[in-house]
Residue frames relative to the residue before (quaternion, step in Angstrom):
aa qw qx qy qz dx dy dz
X 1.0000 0.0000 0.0000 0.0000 0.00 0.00 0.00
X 0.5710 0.6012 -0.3434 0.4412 3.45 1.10 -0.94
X 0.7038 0.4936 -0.2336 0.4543 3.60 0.58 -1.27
X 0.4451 0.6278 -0.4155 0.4850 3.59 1.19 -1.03
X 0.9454 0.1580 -0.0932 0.2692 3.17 -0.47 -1.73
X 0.7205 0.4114 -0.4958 0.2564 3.16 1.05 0.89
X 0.1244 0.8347 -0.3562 0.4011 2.79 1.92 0.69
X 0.7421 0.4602 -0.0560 0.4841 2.96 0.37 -2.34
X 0.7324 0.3733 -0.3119 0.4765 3.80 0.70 -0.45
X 0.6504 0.4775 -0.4535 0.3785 3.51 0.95 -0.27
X 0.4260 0.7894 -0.2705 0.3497 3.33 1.75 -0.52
X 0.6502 0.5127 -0.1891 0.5278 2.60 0.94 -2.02
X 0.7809 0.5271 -0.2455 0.2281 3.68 -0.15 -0.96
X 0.4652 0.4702 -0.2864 0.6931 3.25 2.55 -0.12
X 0.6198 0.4871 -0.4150 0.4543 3.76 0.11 -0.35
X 0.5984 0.5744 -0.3400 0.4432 3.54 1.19 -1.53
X 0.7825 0.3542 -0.2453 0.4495 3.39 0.23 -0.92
X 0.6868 0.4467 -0.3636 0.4434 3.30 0.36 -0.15
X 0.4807 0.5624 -0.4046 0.5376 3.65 1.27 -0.67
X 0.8119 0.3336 -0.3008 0.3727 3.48 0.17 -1.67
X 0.5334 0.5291 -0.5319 0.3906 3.92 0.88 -0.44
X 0.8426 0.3478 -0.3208 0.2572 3.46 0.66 -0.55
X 0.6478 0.5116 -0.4326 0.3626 3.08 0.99 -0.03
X 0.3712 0.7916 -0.2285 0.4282 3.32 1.69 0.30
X 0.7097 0.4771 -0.0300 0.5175 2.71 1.58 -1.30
X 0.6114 0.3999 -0.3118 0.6075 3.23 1.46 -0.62
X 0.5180 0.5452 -0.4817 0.4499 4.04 0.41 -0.48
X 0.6048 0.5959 -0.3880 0.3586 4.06 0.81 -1.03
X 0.8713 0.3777 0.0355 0.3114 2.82 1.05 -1.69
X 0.4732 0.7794 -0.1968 0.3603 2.82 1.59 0.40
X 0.4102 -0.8141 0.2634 0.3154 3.87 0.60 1.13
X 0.5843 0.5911 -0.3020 0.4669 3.16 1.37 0.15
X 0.0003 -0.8338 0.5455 0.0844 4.00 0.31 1.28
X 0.3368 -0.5939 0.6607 0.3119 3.84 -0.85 0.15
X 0.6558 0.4118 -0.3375 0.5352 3.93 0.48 -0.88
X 0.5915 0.5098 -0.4436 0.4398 4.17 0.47 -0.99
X 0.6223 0.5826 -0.3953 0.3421 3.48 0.70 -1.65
X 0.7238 0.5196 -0.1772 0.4180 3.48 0.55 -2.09
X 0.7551 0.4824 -0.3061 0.3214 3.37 0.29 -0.94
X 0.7399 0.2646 -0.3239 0.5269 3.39 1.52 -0.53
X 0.4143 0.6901 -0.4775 0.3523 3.35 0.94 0.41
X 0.6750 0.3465 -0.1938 0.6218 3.60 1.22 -1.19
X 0.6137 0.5488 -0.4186 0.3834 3.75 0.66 0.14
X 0.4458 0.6843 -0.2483 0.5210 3.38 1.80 -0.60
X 0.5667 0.6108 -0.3950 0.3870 3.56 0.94 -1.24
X 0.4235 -0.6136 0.6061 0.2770 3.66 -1.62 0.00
X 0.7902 0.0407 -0.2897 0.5385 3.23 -0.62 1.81
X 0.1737 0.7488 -0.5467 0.3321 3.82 1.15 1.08
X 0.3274 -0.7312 0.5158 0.3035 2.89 -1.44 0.43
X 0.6348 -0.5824 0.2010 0.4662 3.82 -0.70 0.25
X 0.7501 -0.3931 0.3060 0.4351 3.42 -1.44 1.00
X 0.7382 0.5268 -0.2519 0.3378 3.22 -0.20 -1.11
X 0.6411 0.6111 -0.2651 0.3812 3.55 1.46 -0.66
X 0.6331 0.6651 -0.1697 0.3578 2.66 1.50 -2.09
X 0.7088 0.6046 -0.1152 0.3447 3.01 0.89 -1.99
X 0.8601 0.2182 -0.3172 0.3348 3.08 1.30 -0.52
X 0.6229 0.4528 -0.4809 0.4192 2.98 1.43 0.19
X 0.4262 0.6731 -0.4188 0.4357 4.00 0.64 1.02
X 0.5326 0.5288 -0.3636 0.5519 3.09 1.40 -0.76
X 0.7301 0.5378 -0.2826 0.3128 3.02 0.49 -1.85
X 0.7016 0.5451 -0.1590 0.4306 3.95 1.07 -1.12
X 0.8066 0.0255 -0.2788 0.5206 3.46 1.56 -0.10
X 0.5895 -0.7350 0.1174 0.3137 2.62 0.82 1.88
X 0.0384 0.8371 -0.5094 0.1954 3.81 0.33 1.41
X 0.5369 0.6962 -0.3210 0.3521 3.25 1.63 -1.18
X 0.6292 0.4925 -0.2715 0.5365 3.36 -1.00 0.87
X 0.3419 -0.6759 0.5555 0.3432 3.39 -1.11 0.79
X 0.8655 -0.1295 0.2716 0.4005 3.63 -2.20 -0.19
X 0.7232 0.4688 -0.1978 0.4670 3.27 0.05 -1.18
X 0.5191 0.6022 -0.1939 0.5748 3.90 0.92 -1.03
X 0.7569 0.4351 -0.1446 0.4658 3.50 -0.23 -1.60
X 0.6818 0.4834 -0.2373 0.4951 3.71 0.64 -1.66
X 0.5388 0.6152 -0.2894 0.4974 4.12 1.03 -1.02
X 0.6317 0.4258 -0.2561 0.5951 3.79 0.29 -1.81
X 0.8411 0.3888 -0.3329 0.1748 3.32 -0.16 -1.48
X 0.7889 0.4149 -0.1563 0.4255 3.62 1.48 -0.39
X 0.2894 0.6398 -0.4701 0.5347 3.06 1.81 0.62
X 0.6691 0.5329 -0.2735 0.4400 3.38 0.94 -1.31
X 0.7929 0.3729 -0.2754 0.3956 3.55 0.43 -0.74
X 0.5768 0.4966 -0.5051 0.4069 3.34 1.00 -0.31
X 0.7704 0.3923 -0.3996 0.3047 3.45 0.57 -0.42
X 0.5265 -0.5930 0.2943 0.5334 3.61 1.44 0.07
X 0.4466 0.5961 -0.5855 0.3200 3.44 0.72 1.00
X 0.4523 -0.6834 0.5671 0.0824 3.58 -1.09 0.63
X 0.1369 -0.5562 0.7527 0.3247 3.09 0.36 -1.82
X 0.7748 -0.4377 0.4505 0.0714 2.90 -2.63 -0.39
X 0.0517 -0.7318 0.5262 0.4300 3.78 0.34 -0.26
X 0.7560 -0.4457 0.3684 0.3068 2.96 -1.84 0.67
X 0.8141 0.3611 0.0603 0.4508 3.52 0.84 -2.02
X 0.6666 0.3937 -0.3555 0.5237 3.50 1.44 0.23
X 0.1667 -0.8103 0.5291 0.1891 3.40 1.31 -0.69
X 0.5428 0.2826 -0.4599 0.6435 3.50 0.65 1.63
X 0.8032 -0.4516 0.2674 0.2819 2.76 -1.81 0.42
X 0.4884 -0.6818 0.3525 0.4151 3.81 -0.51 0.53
X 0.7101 0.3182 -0.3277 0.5357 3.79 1.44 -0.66
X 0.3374 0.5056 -0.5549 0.5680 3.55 0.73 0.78
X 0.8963 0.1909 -0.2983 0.2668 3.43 -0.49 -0.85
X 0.5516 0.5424 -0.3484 0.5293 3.46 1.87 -0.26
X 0.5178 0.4860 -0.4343 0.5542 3.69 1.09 0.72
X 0.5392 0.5395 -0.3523 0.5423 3.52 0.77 -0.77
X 0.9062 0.1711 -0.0557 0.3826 4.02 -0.03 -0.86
X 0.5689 0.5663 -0.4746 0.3611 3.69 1.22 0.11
X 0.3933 0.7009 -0.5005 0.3219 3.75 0.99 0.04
X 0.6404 0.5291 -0.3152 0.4588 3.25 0.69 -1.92
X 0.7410 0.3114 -0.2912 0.5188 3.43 -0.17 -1.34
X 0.3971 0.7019 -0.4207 0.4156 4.23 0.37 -0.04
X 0.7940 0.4632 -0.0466 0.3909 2.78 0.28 -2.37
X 0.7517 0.2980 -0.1470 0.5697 3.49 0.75 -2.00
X 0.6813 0.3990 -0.4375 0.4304 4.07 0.36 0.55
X 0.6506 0.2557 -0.3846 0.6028 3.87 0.98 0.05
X 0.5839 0.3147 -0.5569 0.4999 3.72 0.03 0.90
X 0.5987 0.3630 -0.4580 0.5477 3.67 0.15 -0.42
X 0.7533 0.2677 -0.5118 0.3144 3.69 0.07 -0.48
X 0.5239 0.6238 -0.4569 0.3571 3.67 0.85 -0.58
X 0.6305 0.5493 -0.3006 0.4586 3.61 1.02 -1.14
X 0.7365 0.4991 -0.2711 0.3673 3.67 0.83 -0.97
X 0.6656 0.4882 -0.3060 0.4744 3.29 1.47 -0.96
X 0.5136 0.6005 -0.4146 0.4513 3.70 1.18 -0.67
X 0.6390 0.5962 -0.2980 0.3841 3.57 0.62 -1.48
X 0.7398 0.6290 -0.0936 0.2198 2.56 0.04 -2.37
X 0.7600 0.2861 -0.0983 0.5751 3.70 0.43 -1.52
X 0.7608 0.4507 -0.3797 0.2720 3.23 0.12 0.10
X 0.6812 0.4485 -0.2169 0.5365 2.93 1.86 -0.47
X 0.6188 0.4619 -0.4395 0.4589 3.12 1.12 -0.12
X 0.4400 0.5064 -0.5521 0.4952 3.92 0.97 0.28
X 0.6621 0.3687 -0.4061 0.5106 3.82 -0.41 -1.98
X 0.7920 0.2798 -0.4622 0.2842 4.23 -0.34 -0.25
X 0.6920 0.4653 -0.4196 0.3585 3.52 1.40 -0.22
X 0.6518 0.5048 -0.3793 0.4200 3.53 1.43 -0.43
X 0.6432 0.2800 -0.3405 0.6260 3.82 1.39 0.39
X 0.1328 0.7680 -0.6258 0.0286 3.22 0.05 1.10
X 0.8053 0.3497 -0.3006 0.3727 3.01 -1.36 1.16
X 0.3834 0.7204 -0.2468 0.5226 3.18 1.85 -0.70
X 0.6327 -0.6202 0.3595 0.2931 3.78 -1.58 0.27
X 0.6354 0.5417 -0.1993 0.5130 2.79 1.79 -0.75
X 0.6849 0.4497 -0.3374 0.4636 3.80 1.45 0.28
X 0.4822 0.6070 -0.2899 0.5612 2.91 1.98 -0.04
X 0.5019 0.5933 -0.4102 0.4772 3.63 0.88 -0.82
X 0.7026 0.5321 -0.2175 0.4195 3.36 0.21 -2.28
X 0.5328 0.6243 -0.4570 0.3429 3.41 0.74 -1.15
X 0.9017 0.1978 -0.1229 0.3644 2.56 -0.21 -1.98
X 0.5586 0.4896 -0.5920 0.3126 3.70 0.12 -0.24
X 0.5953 0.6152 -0.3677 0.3632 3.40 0.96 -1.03
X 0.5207 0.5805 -0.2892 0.5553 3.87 1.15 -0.76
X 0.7811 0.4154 -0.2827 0.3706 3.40 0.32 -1.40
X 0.6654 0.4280 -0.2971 0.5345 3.53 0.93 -0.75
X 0.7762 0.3836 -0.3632 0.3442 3.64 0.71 0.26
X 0.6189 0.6009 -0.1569 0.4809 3.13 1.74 0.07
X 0.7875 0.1593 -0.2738 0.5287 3.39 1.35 -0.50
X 0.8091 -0.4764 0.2212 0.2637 3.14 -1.25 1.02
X 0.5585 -0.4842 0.4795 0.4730 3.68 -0.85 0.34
X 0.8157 0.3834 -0.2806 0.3300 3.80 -0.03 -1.09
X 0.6857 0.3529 -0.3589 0.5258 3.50 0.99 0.11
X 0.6381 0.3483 -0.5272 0.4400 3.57 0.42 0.46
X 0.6083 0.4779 -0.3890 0.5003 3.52 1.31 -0.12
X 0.5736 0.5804 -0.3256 0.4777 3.70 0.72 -0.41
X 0.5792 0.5371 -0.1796 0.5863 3.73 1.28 -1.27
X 0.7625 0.3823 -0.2571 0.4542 3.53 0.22 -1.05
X 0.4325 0.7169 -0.2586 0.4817 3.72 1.02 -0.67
X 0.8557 0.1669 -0.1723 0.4586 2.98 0.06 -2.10
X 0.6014 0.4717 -0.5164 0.3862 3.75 0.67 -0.17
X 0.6840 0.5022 -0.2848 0.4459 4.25 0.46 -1.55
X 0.7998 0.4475 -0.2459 0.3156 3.32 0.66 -1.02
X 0.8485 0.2242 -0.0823 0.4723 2.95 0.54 -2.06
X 0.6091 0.5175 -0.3279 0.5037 3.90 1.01 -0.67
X 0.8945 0.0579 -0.0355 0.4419 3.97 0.30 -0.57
X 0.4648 -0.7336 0.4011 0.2915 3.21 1.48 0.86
X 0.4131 0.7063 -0.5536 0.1548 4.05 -0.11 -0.06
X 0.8163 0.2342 -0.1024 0.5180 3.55 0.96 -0.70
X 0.4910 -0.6050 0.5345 0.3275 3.69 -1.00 0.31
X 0.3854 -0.7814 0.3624 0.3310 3.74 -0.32 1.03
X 0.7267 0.2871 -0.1513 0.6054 4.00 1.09 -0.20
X 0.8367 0.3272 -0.2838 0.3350 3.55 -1.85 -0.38
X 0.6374 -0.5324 0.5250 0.1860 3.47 -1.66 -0.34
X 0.7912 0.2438 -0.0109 0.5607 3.18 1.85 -0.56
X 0.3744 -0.6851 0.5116 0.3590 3.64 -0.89 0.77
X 0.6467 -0.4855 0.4696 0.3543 3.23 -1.83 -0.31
X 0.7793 0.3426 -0.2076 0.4820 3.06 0.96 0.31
X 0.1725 0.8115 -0.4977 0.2529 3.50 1.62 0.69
X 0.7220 0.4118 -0.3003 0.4679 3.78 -0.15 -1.17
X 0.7651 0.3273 -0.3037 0.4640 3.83 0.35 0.22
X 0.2883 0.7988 -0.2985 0.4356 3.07 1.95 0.74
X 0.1065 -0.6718 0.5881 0.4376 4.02 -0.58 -0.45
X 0.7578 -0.3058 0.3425 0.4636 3.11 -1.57 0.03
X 0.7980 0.1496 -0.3927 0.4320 3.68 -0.19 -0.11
X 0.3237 0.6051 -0.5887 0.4272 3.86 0.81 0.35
X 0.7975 0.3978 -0.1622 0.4236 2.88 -0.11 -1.32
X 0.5759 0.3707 -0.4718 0.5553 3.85 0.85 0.27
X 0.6744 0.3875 -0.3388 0.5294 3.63 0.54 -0.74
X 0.5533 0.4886 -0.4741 0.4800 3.83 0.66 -0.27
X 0.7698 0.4090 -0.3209 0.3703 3.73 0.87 -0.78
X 0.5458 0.5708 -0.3850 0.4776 3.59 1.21 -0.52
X 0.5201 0.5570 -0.4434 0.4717 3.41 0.79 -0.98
X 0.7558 0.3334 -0.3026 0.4754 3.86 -0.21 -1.22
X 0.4168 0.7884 -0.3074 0.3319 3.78 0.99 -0.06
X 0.6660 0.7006 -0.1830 0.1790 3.20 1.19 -1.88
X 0.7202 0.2852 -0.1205 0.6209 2.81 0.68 -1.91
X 0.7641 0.3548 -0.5054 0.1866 3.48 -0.19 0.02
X 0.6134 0.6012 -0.3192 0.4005 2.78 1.60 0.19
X 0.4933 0.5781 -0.3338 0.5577 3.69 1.80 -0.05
X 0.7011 0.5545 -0.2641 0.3623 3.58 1.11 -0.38
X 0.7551 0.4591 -0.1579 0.4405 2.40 2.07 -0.29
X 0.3217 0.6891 -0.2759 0.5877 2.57 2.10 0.32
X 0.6921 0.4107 -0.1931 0.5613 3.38 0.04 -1.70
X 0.7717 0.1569 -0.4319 0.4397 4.05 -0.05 -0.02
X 0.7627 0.5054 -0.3406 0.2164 3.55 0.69 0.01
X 0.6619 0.6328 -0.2231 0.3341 2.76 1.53 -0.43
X 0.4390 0.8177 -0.2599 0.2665 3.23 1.46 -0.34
X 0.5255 0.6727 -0.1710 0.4921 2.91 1.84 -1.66
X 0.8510 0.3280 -0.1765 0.3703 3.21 -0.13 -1.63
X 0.3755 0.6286 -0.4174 0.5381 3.89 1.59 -0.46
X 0.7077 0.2736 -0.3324 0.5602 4.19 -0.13 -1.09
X 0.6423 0.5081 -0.4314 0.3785 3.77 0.07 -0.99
X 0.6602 0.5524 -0.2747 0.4283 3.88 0.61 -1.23
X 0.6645 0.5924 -0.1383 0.4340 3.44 1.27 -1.93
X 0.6244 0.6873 -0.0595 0.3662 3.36 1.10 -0.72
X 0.8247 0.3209 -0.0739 0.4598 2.76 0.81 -1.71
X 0.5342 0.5678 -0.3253 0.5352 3.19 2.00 -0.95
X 0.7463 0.4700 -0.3608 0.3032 3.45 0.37 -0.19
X 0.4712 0.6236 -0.3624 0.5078 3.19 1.61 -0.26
X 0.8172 0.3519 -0.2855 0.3561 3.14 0.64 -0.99
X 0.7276 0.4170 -0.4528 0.3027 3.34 0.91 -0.32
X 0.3848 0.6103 -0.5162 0.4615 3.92 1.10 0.34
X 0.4020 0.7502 -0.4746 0.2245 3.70 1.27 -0.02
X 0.5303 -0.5969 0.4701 0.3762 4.06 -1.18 -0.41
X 0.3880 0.7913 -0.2017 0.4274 3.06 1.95 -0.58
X 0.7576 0.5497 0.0674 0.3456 2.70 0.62 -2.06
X 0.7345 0.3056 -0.1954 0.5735 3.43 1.12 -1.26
X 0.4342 0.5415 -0.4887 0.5286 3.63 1.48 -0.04
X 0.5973 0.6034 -0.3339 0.4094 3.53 0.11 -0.78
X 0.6903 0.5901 -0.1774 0.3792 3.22 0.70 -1.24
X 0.6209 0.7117 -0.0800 0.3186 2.54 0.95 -2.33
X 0.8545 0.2239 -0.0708 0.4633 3.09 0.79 -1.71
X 0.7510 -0.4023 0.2352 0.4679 3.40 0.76 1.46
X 0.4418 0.5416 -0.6263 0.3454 4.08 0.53 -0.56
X 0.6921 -0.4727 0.5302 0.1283 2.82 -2.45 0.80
X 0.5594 -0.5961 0.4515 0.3576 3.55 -0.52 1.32
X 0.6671 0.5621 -0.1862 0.4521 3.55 0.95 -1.06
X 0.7296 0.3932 -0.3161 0.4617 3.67 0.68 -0.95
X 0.6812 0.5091 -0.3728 0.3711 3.91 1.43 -0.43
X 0.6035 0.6191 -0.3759 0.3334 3.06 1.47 -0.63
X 0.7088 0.5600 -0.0962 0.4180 3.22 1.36 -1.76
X 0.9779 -0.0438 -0.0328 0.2018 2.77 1.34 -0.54
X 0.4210 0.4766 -0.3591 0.6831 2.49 1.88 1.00
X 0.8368 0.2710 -0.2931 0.3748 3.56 0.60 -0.51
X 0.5510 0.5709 -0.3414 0.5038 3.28 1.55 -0.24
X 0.6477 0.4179 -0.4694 0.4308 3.76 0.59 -0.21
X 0.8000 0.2139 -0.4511 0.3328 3.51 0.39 -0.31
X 0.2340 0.6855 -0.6050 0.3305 4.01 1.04 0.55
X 0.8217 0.4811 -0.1861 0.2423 3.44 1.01 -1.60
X 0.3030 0.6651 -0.4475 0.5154 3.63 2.01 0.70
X 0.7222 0.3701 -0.2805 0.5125 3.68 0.27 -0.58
X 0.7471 0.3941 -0.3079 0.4378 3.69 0.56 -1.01
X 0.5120 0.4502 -0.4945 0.5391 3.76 1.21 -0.45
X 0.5680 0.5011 -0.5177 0.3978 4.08 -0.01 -0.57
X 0.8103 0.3241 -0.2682 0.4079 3.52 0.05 -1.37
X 0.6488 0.3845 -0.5086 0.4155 3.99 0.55 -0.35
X 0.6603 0.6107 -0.2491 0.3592 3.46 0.69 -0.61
X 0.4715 0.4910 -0.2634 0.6835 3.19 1.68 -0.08
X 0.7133 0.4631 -0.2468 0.4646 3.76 0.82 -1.05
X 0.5827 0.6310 -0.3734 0.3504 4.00 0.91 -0.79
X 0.7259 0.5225 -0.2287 0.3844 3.56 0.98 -0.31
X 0.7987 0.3873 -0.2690 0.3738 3.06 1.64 -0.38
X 0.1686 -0.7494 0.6053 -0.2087 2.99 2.33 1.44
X 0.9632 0.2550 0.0048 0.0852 3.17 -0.56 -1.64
X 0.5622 0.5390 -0.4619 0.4243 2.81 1.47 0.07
X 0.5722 -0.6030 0.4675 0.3008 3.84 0.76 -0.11
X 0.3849 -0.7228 0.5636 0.1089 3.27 -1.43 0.60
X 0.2274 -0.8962 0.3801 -0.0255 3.62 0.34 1.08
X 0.5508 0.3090 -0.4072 0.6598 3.40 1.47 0.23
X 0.6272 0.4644 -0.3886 0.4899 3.88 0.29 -0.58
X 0.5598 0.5542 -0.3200 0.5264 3.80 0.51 -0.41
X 0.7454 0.3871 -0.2261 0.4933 3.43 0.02 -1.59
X 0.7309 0.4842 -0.3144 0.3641 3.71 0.68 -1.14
X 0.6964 0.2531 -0.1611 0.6520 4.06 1.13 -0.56
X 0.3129 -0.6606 0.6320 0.2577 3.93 1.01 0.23
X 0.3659 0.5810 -0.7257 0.0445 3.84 -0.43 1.30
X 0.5270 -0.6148 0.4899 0.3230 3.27 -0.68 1.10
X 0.1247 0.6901 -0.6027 0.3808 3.77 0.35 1.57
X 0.7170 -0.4506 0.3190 0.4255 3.37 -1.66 1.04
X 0.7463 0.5187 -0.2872 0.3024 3.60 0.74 -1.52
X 0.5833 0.4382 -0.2707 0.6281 4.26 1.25 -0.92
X 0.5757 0.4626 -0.5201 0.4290 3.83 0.34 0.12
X 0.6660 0.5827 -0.2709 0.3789 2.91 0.54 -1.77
X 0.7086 0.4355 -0.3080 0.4619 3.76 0.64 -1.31
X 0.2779 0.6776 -0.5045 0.4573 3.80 1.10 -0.44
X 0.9556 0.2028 -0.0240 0.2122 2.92 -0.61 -1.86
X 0.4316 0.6575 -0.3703 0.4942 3.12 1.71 -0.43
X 0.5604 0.6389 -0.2235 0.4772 4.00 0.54 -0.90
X 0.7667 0.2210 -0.0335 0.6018 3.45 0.25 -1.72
X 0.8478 -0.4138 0.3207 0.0851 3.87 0.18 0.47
X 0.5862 0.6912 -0.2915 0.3061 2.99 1.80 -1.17
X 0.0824 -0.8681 0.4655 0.1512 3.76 -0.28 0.86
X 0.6660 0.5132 -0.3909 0.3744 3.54 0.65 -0.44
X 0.6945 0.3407 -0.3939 0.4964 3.67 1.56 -0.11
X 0.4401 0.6401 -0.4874 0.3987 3.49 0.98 -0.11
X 0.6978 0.5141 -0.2324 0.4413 3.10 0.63 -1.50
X 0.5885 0.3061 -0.3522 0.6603 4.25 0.48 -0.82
X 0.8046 0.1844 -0.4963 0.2690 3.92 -0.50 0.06
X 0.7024 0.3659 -0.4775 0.3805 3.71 0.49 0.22
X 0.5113 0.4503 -0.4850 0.5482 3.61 0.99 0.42
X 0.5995 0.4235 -0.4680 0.4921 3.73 0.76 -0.03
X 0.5416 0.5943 -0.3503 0.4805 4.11 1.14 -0.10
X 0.7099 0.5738 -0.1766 0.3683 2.82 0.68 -1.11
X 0.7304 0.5043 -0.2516 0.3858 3.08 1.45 -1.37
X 0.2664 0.8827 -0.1816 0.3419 2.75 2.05 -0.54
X 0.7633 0.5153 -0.1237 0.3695 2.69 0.12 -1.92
X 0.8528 0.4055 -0.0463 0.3259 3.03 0.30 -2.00
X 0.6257 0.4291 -0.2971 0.5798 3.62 2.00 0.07
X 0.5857 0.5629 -0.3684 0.4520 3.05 1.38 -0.12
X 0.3539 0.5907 -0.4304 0.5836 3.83 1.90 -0.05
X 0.8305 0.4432 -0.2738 0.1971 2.44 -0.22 -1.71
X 0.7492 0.5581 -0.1891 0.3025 3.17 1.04 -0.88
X 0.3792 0.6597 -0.3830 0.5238 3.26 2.30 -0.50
X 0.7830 0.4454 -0.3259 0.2870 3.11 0.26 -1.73
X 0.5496 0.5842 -0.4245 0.4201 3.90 0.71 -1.06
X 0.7731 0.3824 -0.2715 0.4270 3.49 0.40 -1.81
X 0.7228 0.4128 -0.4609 0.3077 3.72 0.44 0.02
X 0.4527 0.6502 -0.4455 0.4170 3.42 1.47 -0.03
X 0.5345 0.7235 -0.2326 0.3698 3.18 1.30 -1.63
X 0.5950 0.3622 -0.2986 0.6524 3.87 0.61 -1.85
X 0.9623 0.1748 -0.1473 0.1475 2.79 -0.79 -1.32
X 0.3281 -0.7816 0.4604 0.2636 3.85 0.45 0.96
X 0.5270 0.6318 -0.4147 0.3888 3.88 0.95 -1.04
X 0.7143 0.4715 -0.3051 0.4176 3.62 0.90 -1.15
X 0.0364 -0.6221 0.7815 0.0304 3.26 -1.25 0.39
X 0.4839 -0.7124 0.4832 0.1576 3.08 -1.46 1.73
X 0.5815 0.6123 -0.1505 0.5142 3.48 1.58 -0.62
């Protein structure tokens, strides 16, 4: 295991760099400048000096000078030691402001997952142990529906019914109009409130997945030899489900949440953008838009990192269930 994982991390630490060179590369190249923007903005001014001036001495001040290759060099000297830099559009540090907004997206991604796993596994058994039945057909199809339509129309839908048709929720933000005259736990229950729907939207598209994945696997196993032994010998329909066939369903489903526990944090960037909660994932898009490279850059290397611990972590946790495996 030792060797495994330092294997896997030395891996990881090529892929990093190559991930971050490119997305580096795309931020260059992208027709959207944050300095182009500024430079003719303050050239616009009365008594400005001429574009062409501005532009270059902006480049030169957030350090742009230099080709791709240049820029990509500076820019990862800096991060290995844990510099960042500034964001362009917050004008504070970039891990300052990515402290300021990873709660929200925190908060409204580990309740939607809690909600999905509650949902999710149970229903994808009751539809595999009635297969065929109305009640696996139901599961079916909601399960379908929540994987098929788009994030913005179940958020658009939900809106127009909570929001705009029976008034219960506030159609954007994180806060009412009337928060600061709140106490301290108002104002928490004022935030959960603005929570809900984005947090059913995230449900309703996520859960769909792990419902077939669950449905699936439980059926695989109970066509097992195990299983009809189990039977055979008189056990409770209940004790095979609960507990013989449901522990090993839970070798595959530990793989895939465990893969899933990291991307708590990276946020949900259409759900954000659609109710503006000022979460890691509507910031990011902020800045992504206007140019901002030094936070672009720290949040898709913060994906990335994601990513690759979110392997990593499948792979441990299935050794873990399943002792038979060896990762080696």
């Amino acid at each position: 295991m030792k060797k495994f994982l330092i294997r896997r991390l030395l891996l990881s630490i090529v892929i990093l760099f190559f991930v971050s060179f490119i997305i580096y590369s795309i931020e260059r190249c992208l027709p959207t400048s944050y300095v182009e923007g500024k430079a003719r903005q303050m050239s616009q001014k009365a008594g400005a000096r001429p574009y062409e001036e501005l532009l270059e001495q902006l480049t030169n001040s957030y350090g742009l000078e230099g080709n791709m290759l240049q820029g990509y060099a500076k820019w990862l000297s800096n991060a290995v030691k844990g510099e960042f830099g500034d964001s362009w559009v917050w004008s504070k540090p970039v891990t300052e402001k990515f402290k300021d907004v990873i709660w929200y997206s925190f908060a409204m991604s580990g309740i939607s997952f809690i909600f999905q796993v509650i949902v999710a596994i149970p229903l994808g058994i009751l539809s595999a142990r009635k297969q065929y039945s109305r009640a696996d057909y139901a599961v079916t199809v909601f399960a379908l529906i929540g994987i098929s339509l788009p994030t913005f129309f179940i958020a658009t839908l939900l809106k127009w019914v909570f929001s705009i048709n029976l008034g219960w929720f506030d159609l954007y933000g994180i806060v009412g109009r009337m928060h600061e005259q709140l106490s301290p736990i108002g104002q928490l229950l004022d935030m959960g409130k603005h929570l809900i729907l984005p947090v059913v939207t995230l449900t309703v598209v996520s859960v769909g997945n792990l419902m077939r994945y669950t449905r699936t696997n439980m059926l695989e196993v109970l066509n097992s030899d195990y299983i009809r032994t189990a039977r055979a010998k008189g056990l409770s329909e209940n004790r095979v489900i609960n507990y013989h066939a449901f522990r090993n369903i839970l070798i595959p489903i530990v793989t895939l949440l465990g893969s899933t526990i990291p991307t708590l944090f990276g946020g949900a960037m259409i759900t954000e953008t659609l109710f503006q909660i000022p979460g890691i994932g509507y910031t990011s898009y902020l800045s992504l838009t206007q140019g901002d490279v030094p936070f672009t850059m720290f949040y898709m290397v913060f994906l990335a990192i994601l990513t690759l611990l979110g392997t990593l972590i499948a792979d441990i946790l299935y050794a873990v269930v399943d002792p038979r495996v060896r990762v080696n």
